[in-house]
PLY file of the C-alpha trace (Angstrom):
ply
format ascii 1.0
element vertex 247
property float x
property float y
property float z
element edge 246
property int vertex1
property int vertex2
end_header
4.96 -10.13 -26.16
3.22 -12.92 -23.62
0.47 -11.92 -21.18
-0.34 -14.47 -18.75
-3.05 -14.46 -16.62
-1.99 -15.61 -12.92
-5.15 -14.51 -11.34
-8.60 -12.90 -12.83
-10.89 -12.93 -10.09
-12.24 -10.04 -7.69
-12.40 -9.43 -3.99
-11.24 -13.52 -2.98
-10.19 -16.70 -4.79
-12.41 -19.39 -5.73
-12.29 -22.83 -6.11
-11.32 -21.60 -10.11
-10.09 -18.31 -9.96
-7.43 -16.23 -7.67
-7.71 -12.82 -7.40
-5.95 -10.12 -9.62
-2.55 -10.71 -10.97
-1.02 -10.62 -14.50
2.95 -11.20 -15.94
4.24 -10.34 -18.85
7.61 -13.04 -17.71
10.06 -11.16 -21.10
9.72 -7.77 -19.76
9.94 -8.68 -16.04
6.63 -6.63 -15.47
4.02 -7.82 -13.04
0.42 -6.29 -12.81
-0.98 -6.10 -9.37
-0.41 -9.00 -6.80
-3.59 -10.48 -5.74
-3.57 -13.96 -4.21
-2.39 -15.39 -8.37
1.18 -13.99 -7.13
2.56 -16.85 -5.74
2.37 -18.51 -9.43
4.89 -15.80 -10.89
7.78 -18.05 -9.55
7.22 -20.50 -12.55
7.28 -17.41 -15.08
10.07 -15.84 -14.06
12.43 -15.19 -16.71
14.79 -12.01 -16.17
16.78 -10.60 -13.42
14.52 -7.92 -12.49
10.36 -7.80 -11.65
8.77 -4.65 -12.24
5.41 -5.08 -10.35
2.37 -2.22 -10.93
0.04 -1.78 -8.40
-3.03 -0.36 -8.63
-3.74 0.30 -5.50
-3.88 -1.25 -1.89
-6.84 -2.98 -1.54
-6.09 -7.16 -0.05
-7.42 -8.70 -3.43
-4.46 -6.70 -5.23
-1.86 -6.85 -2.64
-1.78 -9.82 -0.45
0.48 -11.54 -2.61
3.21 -9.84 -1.99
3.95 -12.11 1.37
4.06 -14.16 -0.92
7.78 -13.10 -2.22
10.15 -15.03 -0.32
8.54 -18.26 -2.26
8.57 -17.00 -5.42
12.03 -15.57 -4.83
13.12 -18.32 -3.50
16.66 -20.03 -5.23
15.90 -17.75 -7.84
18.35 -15.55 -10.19
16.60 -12.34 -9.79
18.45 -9.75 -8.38
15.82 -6.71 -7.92
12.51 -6.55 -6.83
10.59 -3.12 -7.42
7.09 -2.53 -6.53
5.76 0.86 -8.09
2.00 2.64 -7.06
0.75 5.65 -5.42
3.30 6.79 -2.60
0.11 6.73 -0.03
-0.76 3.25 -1.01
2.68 2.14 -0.83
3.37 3.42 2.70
-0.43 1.90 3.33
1.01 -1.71 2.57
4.23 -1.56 4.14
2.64 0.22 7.75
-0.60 -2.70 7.72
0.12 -5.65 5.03
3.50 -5.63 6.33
2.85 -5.05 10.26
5.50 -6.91 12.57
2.29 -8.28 14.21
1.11 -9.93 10.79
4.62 -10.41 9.01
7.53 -9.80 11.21
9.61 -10.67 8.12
11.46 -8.22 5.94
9.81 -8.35 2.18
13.06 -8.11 -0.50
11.64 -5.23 -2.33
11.76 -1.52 -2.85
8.76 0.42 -3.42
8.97 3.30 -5.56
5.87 5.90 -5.71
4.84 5.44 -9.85
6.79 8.03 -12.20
5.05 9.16 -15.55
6.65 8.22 -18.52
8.71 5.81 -16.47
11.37 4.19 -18.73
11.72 0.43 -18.16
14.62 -1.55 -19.08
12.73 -4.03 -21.27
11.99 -0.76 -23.17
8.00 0.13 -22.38
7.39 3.97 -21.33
4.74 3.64 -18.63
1.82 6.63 -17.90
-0.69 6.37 -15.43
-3.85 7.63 -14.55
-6.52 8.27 -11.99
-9.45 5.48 -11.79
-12.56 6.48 -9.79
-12.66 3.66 -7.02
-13.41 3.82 -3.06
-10.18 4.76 -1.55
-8.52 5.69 -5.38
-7.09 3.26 -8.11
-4.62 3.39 -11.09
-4.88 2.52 -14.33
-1.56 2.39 -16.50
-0.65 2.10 -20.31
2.33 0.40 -21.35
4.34 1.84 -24.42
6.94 0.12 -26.87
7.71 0.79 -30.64
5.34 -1.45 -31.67
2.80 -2.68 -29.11
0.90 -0.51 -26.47
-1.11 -2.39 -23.21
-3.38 -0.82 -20.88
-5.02 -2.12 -17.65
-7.60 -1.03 -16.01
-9.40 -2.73 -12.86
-11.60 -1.43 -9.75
-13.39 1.38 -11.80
-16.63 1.86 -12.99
-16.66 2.06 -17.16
-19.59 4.60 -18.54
-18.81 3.81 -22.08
-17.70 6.61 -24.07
-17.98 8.56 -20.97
-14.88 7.11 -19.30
-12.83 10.26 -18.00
-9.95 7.70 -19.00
-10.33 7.19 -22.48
-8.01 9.05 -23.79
-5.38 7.82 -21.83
-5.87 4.16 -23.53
-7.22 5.32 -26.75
-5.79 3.25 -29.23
-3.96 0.32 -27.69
-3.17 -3.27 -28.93
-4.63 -4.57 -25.83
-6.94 -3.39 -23.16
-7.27 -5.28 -19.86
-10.54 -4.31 -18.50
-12.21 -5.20 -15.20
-15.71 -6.78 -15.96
-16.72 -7.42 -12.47
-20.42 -7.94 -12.88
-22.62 -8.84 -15.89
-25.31 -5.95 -17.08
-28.54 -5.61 -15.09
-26.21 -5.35 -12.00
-25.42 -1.57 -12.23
-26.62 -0.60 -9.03
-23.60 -2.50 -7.46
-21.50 -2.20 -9.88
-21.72 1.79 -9.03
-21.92 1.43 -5.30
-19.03 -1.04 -5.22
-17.03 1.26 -7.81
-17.01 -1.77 -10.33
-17.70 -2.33 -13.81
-20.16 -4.06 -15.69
-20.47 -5.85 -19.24
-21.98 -3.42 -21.48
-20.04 -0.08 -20.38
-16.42 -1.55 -20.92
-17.47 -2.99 -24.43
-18.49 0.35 -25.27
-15.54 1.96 -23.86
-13.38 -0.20 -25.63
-15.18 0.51 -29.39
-15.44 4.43 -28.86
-11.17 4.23 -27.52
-10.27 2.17 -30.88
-8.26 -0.33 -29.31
-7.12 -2.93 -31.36
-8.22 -5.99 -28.69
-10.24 -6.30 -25.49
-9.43 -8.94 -22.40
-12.06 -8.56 -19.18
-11.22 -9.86 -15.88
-11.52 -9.41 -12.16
-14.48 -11.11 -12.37
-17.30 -11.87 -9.18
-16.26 -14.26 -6.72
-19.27 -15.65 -6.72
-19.39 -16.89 -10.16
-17.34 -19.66 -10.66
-18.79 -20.32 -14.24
-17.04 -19.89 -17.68
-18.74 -16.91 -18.90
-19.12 -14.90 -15.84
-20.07 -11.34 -17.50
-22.22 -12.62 -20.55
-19.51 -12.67 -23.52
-21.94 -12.55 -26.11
-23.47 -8.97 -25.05
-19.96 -7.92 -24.90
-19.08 -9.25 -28.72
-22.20 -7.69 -30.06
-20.90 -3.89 -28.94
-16.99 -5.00 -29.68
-16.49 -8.38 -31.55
-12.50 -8.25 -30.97
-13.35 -9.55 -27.01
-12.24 -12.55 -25.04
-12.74 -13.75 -21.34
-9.14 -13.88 -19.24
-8.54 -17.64 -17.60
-6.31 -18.26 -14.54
-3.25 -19.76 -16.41
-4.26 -17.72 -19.68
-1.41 -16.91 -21.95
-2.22 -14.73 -24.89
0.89 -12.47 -27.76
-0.25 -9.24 -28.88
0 1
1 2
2 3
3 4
4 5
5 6
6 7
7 8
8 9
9 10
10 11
11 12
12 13
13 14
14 15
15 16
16 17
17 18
18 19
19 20
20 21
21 22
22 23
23 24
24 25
25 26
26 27
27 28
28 29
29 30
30 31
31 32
32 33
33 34
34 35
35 36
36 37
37 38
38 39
39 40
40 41
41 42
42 43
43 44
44 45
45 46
46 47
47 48
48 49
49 50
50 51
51 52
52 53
53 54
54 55
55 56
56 57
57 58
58 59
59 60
60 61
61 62
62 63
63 64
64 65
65 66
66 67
67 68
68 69
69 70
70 71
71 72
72 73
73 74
74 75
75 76
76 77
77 78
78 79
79 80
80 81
81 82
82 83
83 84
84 85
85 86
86 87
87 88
88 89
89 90
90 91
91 92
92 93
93 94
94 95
95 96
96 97
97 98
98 99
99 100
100 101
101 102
102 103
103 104
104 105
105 106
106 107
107 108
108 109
109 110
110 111
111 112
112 113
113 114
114 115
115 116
116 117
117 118
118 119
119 120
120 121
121 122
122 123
123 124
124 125
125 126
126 127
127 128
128 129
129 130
130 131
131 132
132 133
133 134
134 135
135 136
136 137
137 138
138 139
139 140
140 141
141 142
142 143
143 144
144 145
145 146
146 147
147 148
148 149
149 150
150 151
151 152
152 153
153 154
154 155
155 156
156 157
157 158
158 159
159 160
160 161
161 162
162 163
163 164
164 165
165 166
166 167
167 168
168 169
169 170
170 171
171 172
172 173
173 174
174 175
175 176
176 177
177 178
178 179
179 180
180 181
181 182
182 183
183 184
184 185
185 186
186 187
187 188
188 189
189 190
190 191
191 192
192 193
193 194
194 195
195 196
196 197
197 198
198 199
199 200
200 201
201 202
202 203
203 204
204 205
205 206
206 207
207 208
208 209
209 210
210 211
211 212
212 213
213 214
214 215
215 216
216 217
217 218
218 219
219 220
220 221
221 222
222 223
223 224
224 225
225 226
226 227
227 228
228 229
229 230
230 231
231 232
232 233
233 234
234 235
235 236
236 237
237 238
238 239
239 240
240 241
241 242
242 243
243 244
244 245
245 246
């Protein structure tokens, strides 16, 4: 299965990063739609897009006016857009005001399910993230590969109230929005920083850990200190805009 990365910064894009938004193109599933959306059009590669929100905030739904574009002369014959029913409504009554988009978006939201069956075979669960205003995190289920994300949280290591929902998993997407020594805001701005996720990720024995949604700010290559990270949980890499990675 293909992961690729359309967008792995936090808050707004940068001159190298846009903000939050992931494909996997085979199963038809995107993962939040930050401003990295519009670049789904060139992945697109089944008649159906599945896309998970986490919740509302801009930097993981603006790209959905970005739809008629990536729709556009294209085979795909349903658009679904699944998240908490509040958050939902929240996008369609503000992102989607006839004052700021008087055009009709081609998709259906659907408040998220658990154990939703998708077509492409993945059962998805989700679950509660601690984050001002409330976030989702999800894990995605076939025979033989598991994925979780998880962004706009704070990690306390193996004090995450979550890690037993990802416990386990082939892959863990991880927000990693600061580097350590910036706790403080990492708390206040209900974020995540270096150290807490790698330790999360060792004491939930997944197999594999990507971080993302990194600061705005930083437009360097190692934004969140990789090394500290590989010394807790070797089996970690940095996401990329334009990343594509199996597991």
């Amino acid at each position: 299965m293909r992961l690729v990365f359309l967008g792995t910064a936090g808050y707004h894009p940068n001159e190298r990063r846009q903000t939050t938004c992931l494909m996997l193109p085979e199963a038809g599933i995107v993962l939040d739609a930050g401003t990295g959306m519009f670049r789904v059009r060139q992945h697109l590669a089944t008649p159906t897009l599945d896309i998970f929100l986490s919740h509302a905030h801009l930097d993981h739904s603006f790209g959905l006016t970005t739809l008629l574009d990536v729709l556009y002369q294209k085979p795909v014959e349903r658009v679904t857009v699944h998240g908490d029913s509040a958050k939902l409504a929240a996008v369609r009554e503000h992102l989607f005001h006839r004052d700021l988009f008087p055009v009709e978006q081609p998709y259906v939201a659907q408040p998220i399910q658990q154990n939703l069956q998708l077509a492409c075979g993945a059962v998805v669960r989700h679950f509660p993230l601690a984050h001002p205003g409330g976030s989702l995190g999800y894990r995605f289920d076939w025979p033989d590969r598991s994925l979780a994300y998880v962004t706009d949280t704070t990690a306390a290591g193996a004090d995450s109230p979550y890690l037993e929902a990802i416990r386990g998993v082939d892959l863990l997407v991880h927000e990693c929005n600061f580097r350590d020594g910036h706790e403080d805001w990492a708390a206040k701005t209900g974020h995540s920083s270096t150290t807490p996720v790698a330790e999360l990720a060792a004491a939930a024995g997944v197999k594999r850990l990507m971080l993302m949604h990194f600061l705005a700010l930083d437009e360097s290559s190692d934004p969140v200190g990789i090394d500290t990270a590989r010394r807790i949980f070797p089996a970690t890499d940095l996401a990329e805009d334009h990343l594509a990675i199996e597991f």
